[in-house]
C-alpha positions in Angstrom: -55.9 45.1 17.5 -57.3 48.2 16.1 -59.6 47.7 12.9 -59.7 49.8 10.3 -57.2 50.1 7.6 -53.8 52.1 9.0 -51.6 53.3 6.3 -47.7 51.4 6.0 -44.7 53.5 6.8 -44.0 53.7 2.9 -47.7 54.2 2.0 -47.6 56.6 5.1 -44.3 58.3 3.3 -45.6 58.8 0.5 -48.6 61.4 1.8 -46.4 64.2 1.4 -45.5 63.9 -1.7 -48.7 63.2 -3.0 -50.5 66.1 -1.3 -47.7 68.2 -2.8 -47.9 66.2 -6.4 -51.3 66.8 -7.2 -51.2 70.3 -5.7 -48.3 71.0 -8.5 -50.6 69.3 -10.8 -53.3 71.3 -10.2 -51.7 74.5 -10.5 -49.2 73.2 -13.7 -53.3 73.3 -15.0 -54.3 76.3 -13.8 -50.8 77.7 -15.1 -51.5 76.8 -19.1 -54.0 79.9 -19.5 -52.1 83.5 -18.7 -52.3 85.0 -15.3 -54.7 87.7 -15.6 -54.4 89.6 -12.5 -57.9 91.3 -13.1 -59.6 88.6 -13.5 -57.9 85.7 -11.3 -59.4 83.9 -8.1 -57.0 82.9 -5.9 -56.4 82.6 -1.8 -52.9 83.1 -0.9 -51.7 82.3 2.7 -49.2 83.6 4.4 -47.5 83.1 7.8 -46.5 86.2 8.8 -45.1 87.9 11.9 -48.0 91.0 13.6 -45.5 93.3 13.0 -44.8 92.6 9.4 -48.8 92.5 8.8 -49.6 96.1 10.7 -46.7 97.7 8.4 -47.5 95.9 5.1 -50.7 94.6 4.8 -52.4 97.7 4.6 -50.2 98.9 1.3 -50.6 95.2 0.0 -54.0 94.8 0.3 -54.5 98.3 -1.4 -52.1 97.2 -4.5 -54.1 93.7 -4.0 -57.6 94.9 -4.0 -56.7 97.3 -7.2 -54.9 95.1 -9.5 -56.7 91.8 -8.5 -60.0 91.7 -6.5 -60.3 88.4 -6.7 -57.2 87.6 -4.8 -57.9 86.9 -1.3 -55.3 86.6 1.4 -54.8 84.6 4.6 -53.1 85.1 7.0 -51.4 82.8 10.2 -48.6 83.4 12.5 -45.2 82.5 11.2 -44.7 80.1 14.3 -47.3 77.8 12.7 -45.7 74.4 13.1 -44.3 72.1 10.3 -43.8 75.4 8.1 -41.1 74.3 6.0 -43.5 71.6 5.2 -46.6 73.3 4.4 -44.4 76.2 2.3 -43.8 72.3 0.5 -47.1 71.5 0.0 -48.5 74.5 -0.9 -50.7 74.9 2.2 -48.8 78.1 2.7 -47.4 80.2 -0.4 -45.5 82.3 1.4 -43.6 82.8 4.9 -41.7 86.0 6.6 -38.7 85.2 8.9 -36.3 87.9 10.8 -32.8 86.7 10.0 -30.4 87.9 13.2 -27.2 89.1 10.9 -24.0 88.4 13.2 -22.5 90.8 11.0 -22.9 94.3 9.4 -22.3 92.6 5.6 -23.3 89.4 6.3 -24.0 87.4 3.5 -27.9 86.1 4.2 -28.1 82.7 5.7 -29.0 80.2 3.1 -32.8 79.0 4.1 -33.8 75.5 4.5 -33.6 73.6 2.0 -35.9 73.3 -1.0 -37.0 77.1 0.2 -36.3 80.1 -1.8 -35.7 83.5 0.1 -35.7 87.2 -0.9 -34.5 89.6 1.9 -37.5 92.4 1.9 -35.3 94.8 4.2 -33.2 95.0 7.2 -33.8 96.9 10.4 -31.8 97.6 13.9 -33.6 97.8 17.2 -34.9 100.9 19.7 -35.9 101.1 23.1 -39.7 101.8 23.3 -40.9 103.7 26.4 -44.0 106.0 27.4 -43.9 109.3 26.1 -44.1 110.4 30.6 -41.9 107.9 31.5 -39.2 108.9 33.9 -36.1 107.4 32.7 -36.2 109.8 29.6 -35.8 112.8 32.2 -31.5 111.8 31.3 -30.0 110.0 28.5 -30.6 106.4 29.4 -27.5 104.5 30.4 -26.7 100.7 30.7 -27.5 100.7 34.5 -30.6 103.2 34.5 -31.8 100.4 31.7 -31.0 97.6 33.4 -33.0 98.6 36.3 -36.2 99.1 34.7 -38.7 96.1 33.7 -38.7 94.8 30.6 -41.3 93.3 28.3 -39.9 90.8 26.2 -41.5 89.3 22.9 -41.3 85.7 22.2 -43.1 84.2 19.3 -43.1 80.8 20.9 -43.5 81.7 24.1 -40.0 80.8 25.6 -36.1 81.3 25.1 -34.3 84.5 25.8 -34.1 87.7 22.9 -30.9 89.0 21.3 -31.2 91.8 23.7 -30.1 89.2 26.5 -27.4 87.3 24.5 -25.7 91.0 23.9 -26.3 91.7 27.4 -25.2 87.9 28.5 -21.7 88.8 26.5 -21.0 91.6 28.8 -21.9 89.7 32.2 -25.1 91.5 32.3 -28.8 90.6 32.5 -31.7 92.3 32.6 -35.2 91.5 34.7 -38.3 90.8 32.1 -41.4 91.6 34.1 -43.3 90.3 31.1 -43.1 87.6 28.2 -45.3 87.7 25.5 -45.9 86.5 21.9 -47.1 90.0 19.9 -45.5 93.3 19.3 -48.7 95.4 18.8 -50.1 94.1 22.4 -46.8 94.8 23.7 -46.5 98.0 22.4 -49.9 99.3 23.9 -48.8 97.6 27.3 -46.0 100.0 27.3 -47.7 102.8 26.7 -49.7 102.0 30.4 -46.9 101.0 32.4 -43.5 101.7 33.4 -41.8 98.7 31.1 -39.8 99.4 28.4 -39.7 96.9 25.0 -36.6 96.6 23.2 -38.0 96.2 19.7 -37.6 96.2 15.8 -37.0 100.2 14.7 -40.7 99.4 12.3 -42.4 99.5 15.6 -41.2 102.5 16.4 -42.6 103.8 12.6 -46.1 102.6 13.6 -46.2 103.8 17.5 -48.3 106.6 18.2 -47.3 110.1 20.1 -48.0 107.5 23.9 -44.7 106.0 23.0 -41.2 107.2 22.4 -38.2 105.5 20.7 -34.8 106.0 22.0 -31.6 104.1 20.7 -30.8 101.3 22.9 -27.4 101.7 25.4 -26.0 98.8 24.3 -24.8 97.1 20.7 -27.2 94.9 19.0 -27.1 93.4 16.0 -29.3 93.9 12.8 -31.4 91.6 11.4 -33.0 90.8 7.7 -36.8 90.2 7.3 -37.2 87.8 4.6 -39.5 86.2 2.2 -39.7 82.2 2.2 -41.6 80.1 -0.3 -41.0 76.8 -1.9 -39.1 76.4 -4.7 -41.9 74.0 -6.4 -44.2 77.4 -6.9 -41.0 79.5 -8.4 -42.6 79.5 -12.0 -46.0 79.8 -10.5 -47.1 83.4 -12.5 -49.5 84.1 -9.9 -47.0 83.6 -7.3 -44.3 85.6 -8.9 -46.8 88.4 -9.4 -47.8 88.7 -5.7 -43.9 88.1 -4.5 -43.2 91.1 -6.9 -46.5 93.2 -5.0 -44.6 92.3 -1.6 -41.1 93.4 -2.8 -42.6 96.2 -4.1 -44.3 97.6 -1.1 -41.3 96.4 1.3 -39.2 98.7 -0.9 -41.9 101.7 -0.4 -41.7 101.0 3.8 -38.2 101.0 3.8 -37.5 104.1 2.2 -40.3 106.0 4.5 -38.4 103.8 7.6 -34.8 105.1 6.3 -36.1 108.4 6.8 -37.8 108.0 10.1 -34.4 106.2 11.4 -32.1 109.5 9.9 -34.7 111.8 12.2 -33.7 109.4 15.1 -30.4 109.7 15.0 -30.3 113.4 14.1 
């Protein structure tokens, strides 16, 4: 057999909790003297979709480097694996998940459990094109969208969008000339080709004059971009202090998106 010491299953069941007990202990230390924003070194991580990143972080960081220079932030894609676990153990403070909402008034899905959840905002979805493109000549119909390529974005690389369930629910489907796992890259692939990206309305907020946002020709539903994080760091005063800096700034976007989604419709 192997040598070498190799852990039990209950000694091997146990490595969680540890990890995460002395991590709490740690911080339960750190906790006893005040958080002083000014003077507190600390690396957050979060896992984070591009999108969220290219319309918060810049706010954030500015609020960040102001208030608390010696914060430091991380950042990783939110389709990191074993997430739920490593929001447990502290590896990751925080993470931001889209939330598909079935219904207008949907009551937020509950998140796993042991997580805690804020909703930052919710948003709808456009059609992203090139500003020449031709199908913006007319008002883009079903079939006129049907028949271009699409460029899809995936996270994890497989599995269809919500663009093709609603499509799937009225015996349609649609041909996706590309899959791919980030909005920004999408977005600037647009802008040089003839695809068009059914997206978030944010990206629409942070596309430059190249592309132009239309509303899509079919129903889709809204979804909720929310803030995850373990309810072990819930009394954490540096924790609560950056979760009120994110809700903060999500509540500044929003009100500049609300405004940029009223010109759209007008």
């Amino acid at each position: 057999g192997q040598s070498g010491m190799v852990l039990t299953p209950r000694a091997e069941a146990l490595v969680l909790p540890l990890r995460s007990g002395l991590l709490t202990l740690g911080r339960a230390l750190a906790v006893q003297s005040a958080f002083e924003p000014s003077t507190a070194q600390r690396t957050f991580t979060l896992a984070t979709p591009d999108l969220f990143d290219v319309l918060m972080m810049p706010p954030l960081l500015a609020r960040v480097r102001a208030q608390a220079p010696g914060i430091a932030l991380t950042l990783l894609a939110n389709s990191t694996p074993d997430l739920a676990e490593r929001l447990e153990t502290g590896d990751v403070d925080f993470a931001v998940y889209p939330r598909v909402e079935q219904t207008r008034n949907a009551p937020p899905q509950p998140p796993p459990h042991g997580l805690l959840q804020k909703t930052l905002f919710r948003d709808g979805y456009a059609c992203l094109l090139r500003a020449d493109h031709p199908a913006l000549k007319k008002r883009l119909t079903l079939e006129q969208y049907l028949a271009l390529p699409h460029a899809l974005v995936a996270p994890r690389g497989d599995g269809l969008g919500q663009v093709d369930e609603a499509l799937a629910e009225l015996g349609k489907t649609r041909t996706i000339a590309l899959r791919m796992p980030h909005f920004l890259a999408a977005l600037a692939i647009v802008a040089r080709s003839d695809l068009v990206l059914t997206a978030p309305t944010v990206l629409a907020a942070i596309s430059d004059a190249q592309v132009v946002a239309i509303p899509a020709p079919l129903a889709l539903p809204n979804h909720s971009v929310n803030l995850l994080w373990h309810e072990r760091f819930d009394n954490d005063p540096a924790h609560q202090w950056l979760r009120d800096q994110i809700a903060e700034v999500a509540r500044d976007e929003d009100a500049k998106l609300e405004r940029i989604r009223k010109r759209k419709k007008s």
